[in-house]
N, CA, C and O of each residue as an XYZ file, in Angstrom:
596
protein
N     -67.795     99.230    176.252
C     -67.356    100.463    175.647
C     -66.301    100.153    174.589
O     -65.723     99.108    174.886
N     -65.794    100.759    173.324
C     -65.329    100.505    172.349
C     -65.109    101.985    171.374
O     -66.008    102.555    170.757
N     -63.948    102.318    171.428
C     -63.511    103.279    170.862
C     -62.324    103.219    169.948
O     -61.252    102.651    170.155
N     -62.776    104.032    168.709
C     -61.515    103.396    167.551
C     -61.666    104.492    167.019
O     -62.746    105.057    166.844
N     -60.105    105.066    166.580
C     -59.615    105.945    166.226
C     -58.741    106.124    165.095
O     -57.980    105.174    165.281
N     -58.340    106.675    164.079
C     -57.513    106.449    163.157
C     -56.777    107.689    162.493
O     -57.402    108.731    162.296
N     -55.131    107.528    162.073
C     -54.475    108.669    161.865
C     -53.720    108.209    160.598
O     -53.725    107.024    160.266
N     -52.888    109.432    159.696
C     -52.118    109.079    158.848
C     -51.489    110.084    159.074
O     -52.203    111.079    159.202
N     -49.896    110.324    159.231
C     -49.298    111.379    159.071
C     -47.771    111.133    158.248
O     -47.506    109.938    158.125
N     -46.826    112.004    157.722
C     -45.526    111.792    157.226
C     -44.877    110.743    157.960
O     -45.251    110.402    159.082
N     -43.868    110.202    157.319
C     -42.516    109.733    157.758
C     -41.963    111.203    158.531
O     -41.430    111.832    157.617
N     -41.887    111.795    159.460
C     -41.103    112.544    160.522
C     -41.476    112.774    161.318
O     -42.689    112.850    161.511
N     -40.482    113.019    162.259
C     -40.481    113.004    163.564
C     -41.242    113.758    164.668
O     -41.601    113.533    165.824
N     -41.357    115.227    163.354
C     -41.951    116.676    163.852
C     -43.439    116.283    164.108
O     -44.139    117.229    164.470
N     -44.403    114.407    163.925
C     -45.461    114.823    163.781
C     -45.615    114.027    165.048
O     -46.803    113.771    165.243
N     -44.953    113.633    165.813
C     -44.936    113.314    167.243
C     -45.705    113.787    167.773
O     -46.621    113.015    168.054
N     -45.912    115.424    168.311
C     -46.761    116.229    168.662
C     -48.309    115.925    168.352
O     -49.215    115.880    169.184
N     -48.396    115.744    167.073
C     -49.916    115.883    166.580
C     -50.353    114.090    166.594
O     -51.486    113.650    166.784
N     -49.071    113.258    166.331
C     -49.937    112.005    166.963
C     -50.158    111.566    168.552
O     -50.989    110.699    168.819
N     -49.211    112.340    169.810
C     -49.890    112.301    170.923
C     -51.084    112.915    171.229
O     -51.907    112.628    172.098
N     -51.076    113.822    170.384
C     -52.667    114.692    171.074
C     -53.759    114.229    170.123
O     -54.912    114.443    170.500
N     -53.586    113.641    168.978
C     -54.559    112.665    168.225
C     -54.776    111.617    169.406
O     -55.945    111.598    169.792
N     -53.890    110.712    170.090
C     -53.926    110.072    170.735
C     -55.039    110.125    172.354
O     -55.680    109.286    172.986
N     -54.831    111.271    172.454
C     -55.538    111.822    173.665
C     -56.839    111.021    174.056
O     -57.150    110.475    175.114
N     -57.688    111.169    172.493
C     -58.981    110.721    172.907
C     -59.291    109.346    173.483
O     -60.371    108.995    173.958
N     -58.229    108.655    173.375
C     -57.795    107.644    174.043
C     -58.023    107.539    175.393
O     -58.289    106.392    175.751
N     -58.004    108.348    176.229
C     -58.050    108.742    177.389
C     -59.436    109.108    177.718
O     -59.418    109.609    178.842
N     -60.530    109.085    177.280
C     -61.733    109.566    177.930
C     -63.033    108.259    177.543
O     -63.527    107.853    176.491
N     -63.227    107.909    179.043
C     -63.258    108.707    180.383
C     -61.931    108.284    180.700
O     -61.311    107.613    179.874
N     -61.267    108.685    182.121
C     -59.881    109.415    182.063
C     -59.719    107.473    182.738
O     -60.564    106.862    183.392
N     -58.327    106.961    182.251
C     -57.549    106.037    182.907
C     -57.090    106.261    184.551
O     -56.095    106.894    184.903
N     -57.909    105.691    185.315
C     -57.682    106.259    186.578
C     -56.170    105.913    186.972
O     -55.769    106.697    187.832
N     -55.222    104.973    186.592
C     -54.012    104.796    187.263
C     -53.074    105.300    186.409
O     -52.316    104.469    185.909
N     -52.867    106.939    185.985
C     -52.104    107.547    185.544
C     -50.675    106.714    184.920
O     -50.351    106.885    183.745
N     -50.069    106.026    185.617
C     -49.206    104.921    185.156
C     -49.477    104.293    184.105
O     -48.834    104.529    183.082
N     -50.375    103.459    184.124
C     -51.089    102.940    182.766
C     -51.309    103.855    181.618
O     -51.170    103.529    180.439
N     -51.642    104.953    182.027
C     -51.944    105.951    180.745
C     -50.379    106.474    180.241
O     -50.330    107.002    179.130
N     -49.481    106.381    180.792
C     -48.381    107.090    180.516
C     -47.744    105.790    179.847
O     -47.529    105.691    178.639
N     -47.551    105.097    180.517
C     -47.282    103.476    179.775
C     -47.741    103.403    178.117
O     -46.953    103.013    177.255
N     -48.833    103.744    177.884
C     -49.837    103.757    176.817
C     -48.985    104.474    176.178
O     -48.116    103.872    175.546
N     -49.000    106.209    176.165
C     -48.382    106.986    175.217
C     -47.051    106.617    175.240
O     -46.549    107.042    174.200
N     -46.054    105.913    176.053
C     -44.700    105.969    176.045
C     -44.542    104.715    174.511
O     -43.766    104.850    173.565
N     -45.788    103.299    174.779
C     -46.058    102.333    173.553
C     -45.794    103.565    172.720
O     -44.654    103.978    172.504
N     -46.981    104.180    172.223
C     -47.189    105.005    171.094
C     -45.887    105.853    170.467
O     -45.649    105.891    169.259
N     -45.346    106.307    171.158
C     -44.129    107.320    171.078
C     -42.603    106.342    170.506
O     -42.019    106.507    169.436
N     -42.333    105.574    171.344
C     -41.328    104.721    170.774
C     -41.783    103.879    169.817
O     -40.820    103.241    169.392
N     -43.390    103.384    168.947
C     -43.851    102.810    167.942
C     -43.260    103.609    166.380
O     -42.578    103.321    165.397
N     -43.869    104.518    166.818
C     -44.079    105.863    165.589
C     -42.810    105.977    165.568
O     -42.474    106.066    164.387
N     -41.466    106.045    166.594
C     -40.346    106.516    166.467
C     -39.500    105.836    165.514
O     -38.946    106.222    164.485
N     -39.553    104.381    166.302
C     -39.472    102.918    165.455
C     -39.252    102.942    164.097
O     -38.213    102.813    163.448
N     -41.131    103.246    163.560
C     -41.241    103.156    162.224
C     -40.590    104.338    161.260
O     -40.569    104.197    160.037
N     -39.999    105.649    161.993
C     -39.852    106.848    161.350
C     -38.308    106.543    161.275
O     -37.709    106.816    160.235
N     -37.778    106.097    162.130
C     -36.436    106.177    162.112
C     -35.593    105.072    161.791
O     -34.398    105.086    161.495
N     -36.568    103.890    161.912
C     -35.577    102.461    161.410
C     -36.429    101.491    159.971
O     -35.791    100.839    159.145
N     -37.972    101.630    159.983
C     -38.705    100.643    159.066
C     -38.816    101.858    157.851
O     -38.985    101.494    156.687
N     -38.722    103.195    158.157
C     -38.777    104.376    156.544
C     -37.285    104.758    156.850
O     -37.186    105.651    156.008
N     -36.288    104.727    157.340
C     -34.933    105.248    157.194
C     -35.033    105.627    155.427
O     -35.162    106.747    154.932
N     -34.977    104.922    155.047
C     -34.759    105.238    152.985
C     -35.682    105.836    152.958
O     -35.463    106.694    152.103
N     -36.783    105.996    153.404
C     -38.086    106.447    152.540
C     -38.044    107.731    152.370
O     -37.140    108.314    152.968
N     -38.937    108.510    151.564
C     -39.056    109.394    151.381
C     -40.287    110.225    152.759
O     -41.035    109.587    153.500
N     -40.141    111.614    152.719
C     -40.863    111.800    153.831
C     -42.586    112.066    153.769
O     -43.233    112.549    154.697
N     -43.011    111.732    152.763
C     -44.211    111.535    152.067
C     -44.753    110.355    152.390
O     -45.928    110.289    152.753
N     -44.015    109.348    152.304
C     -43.948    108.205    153.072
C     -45.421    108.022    153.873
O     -45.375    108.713    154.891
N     -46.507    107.433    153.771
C     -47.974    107.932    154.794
C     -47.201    106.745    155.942
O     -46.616    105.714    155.611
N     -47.400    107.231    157.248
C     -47.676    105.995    158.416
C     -49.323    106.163    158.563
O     -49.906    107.161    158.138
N     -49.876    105.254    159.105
C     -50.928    104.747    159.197
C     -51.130    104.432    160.378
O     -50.493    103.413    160.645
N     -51.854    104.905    161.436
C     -52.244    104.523    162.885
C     -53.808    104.520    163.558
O     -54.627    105.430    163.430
N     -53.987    103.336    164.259
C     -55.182    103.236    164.881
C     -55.446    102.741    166.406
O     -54.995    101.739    166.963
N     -56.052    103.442    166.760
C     -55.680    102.913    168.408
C     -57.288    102.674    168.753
O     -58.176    103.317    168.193
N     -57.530    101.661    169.749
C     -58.962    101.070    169.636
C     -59.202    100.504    171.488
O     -58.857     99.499    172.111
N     -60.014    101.844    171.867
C     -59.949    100.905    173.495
C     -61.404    100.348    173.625
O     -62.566    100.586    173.295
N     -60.543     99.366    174.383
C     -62.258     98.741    174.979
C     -61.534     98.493    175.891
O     -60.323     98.583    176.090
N     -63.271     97.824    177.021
C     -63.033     97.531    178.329
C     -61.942     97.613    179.303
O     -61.723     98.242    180.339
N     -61.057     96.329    178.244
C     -59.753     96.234    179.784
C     -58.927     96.429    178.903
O     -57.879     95.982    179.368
N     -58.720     96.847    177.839
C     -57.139     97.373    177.324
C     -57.253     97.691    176.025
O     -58.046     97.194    175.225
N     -56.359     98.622    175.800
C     -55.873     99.442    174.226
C     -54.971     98.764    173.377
O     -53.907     98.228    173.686
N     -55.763     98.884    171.772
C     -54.449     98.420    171.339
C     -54.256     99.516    170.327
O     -55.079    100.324    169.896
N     -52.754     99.332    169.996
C     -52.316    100.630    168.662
C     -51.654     99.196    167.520
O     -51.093     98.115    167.699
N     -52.039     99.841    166.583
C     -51.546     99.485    164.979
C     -50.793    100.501    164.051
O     -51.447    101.254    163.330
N     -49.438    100.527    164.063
C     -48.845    101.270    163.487
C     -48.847    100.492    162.026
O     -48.756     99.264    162.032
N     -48.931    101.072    161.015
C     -48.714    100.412    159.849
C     -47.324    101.317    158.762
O     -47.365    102.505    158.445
N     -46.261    100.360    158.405
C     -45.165    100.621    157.860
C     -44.997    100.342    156.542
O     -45.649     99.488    155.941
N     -44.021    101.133    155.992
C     -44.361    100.435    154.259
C     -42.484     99.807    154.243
O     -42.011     99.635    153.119
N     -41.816     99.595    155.131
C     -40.467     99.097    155.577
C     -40.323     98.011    154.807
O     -41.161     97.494    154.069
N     -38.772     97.565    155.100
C     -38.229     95.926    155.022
C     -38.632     95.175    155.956
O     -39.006     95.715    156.997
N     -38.663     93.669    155.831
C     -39.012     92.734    156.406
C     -38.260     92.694    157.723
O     -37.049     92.523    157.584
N     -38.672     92.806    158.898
C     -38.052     92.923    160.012
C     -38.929     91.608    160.948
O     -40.066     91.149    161.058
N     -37.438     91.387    161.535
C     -38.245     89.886    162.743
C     -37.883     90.401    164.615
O     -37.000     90.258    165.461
N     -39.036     90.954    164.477
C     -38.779     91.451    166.244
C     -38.707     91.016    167.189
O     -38.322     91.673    168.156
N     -39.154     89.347    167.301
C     -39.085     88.521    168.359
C     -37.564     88.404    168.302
O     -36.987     88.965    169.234
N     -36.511     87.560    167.063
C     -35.086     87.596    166.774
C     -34.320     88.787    167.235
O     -33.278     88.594    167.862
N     -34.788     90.182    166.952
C     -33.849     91.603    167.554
C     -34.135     91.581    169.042
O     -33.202     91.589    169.844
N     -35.313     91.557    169.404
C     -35.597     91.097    171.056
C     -34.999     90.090    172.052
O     -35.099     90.079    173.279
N     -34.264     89.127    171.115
C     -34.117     87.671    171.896
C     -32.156     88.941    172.015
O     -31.444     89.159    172.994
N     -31.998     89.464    170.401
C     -30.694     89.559    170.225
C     -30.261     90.556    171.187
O     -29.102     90.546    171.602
N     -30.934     91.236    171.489
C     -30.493     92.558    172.783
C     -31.031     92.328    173.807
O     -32.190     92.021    174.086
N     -29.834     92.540    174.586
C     -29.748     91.995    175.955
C     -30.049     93.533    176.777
O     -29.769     94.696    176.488
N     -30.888     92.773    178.142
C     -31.809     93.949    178.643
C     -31.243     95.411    179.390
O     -30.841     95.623    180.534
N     -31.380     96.165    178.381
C     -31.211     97.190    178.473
C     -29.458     97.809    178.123
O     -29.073     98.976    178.192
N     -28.811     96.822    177.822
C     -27.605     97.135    177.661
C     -26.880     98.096    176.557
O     -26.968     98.161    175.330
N     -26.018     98.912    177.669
C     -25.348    100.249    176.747
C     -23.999     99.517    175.160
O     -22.772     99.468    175.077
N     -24.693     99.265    174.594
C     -23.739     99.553    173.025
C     -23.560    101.192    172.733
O     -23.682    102.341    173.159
N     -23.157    100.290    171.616
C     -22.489    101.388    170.255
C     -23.399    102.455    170.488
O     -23.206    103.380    171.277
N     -24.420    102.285    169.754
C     -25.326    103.037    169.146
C     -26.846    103.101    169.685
O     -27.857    103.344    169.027
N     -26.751    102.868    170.812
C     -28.079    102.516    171.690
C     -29.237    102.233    171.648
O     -30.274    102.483    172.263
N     -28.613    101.182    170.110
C     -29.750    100.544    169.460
C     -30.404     99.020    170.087
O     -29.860     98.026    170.570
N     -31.951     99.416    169.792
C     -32.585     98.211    170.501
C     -32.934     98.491    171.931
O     -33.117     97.529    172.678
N     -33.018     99.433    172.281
C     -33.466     99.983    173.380
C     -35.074    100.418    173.291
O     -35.922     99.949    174.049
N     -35.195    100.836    172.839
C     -36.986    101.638    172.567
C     -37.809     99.825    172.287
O     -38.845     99.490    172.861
N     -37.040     98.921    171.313
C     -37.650     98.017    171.408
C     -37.704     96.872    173.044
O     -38.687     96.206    173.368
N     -36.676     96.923    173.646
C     -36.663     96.493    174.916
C     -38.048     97.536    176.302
O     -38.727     97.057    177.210
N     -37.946     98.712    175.910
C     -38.571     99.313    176.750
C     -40.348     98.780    176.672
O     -41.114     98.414    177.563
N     -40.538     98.951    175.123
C     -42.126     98.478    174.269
C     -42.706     96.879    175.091
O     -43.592     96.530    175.872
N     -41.474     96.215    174.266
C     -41.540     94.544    175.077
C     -41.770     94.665    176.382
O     -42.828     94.215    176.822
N     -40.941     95.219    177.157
C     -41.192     95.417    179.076
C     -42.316     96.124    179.418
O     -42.404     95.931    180.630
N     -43.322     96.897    179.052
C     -44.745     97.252    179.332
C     -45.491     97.147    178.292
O     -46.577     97.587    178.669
N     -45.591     96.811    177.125
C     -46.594     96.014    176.368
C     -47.290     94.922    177.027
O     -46.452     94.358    177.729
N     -48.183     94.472    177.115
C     -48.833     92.565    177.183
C     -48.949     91.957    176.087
O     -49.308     90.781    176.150
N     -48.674     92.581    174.714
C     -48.514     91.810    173.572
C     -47.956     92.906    172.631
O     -48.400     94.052    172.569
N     -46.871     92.385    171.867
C     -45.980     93.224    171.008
C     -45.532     92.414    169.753
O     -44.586     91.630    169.830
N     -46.342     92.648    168.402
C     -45.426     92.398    167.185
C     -45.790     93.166    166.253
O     -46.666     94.030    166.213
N     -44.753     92.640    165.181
C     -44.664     93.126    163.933
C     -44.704     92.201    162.853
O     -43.730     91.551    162.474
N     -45.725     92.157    162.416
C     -46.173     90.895    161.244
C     -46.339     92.075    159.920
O     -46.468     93.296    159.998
N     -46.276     91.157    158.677
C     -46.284     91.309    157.155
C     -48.178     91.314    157.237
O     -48.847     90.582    157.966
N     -48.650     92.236    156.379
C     -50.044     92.448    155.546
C     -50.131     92.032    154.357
O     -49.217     92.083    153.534
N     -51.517     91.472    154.126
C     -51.886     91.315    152.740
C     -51.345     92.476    152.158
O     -50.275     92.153    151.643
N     -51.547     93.542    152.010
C     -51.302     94.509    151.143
C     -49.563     95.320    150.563
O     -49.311     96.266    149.816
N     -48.668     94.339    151.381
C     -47.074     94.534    151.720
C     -46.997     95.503    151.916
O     -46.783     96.465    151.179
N     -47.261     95.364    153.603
C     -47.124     96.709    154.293
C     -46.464     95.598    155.665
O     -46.326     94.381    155.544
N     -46.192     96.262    156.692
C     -46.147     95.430    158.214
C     -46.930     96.448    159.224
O     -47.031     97.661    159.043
N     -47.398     95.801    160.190
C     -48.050     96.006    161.112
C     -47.432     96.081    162.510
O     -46.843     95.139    163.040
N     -47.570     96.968    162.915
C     -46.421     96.644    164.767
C     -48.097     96.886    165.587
O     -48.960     97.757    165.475
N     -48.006     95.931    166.217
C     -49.556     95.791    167.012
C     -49.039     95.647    168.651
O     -48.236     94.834    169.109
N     -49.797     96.739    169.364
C     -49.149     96.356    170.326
C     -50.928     96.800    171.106
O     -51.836     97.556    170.759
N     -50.667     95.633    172.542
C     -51.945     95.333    173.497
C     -51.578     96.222    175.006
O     -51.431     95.349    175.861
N     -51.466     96.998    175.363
C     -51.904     97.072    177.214
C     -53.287     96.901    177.473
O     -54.250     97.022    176.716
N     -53.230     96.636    178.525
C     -54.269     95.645    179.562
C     -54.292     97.412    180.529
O     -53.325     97.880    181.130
N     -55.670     98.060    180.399
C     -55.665     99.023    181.164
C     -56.804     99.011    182.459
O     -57.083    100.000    183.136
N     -57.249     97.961    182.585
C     -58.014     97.537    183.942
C     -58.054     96.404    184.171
O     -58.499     95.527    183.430
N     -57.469     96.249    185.513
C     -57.369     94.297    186.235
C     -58.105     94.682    187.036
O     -58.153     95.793    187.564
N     -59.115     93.256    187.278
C     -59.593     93.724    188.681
C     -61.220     92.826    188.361
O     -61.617     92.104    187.446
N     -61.678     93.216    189.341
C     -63.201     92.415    189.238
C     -63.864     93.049    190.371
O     -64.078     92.304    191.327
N     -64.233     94.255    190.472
C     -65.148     94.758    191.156
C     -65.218     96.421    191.044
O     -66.318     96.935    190.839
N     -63.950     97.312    191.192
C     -63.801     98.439    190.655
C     -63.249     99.069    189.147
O     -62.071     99.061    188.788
N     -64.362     99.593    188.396
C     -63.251     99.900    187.324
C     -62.310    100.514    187.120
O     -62.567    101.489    187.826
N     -61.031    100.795    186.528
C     -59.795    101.123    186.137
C     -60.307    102.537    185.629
O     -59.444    103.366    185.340
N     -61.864    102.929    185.476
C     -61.673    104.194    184.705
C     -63.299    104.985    185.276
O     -64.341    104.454    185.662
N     -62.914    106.456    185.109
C     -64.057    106.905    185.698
C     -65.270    107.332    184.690
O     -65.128    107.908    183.611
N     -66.253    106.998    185.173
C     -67.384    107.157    183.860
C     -67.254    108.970    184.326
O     -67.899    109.815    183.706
């Protein structure tokens, strides 16, 4: 099974709403361990937040983000695409320590992503754009599936 989906909406925040329920179709047939599915949108939610509030901070709100989320078999992945500065997320990841209250309670949404992701970055595009790609794994197992036909 193989499902791929694709969105563009503003730089703001207000479109949260319309990219979780874009997101939805993501979900069918339904993720039987509710956990995993919430895991999924929580990726999605702190991605989009990410890019709206720290990789377009300058931008204008016209700004397109670019999103695609693509499930198969045993796990989803999302592609947020940014038109940002060069950012190194493994370096801000190593630099914030887990979960800890600062200033500005920055680096948190990226600690939360890293701790239920199975694969999390943000690489440069041919086209100078960056990419935040992130993997969950939504069925382990070898005999029952993770999802109901």
């Amino acid at each position: 099974m193989k499902n791929k989906i694709y969105l563009k909406v503003n730089t703001d925040l207000t479109a949260l709403p319309q990219v979780l329920s874009w997101f939805e179709q993501m979900n069918q047939p339904p993720i039987l361990d509710k956990q995993i599915w919430w895991q999924c949108q929580t990726l999605l939610m702190e991605g989009f937040t990410n890019i709206v509030e720290h990789a377009h901070k300058n931008l204008p709100i016209e700004t397109p983000i670019e999103m695609e989320a693509v499930r198969l078999d045993k796990y989803i992945e999302i592609r947020i695409w940014s038109q940002g500065k060069p950012f190194d997320l493994q370096h801000k990841l190593r630099q914030t320590s887990e979960f800890e209250e600062n200033e500005q309670d920055r680096g948190r949404g990226l600690k939360i992503m890293s701790a239920i992701a199975d694969k999390l970055s943000y690489e440069p595009t041919v086209d100078n754009r960056y990419c935040l790609f992130i993997s969950k794994v939504i069925y382990e197992g070898s005999g029952e599936w993770g999802v109901r036909s």
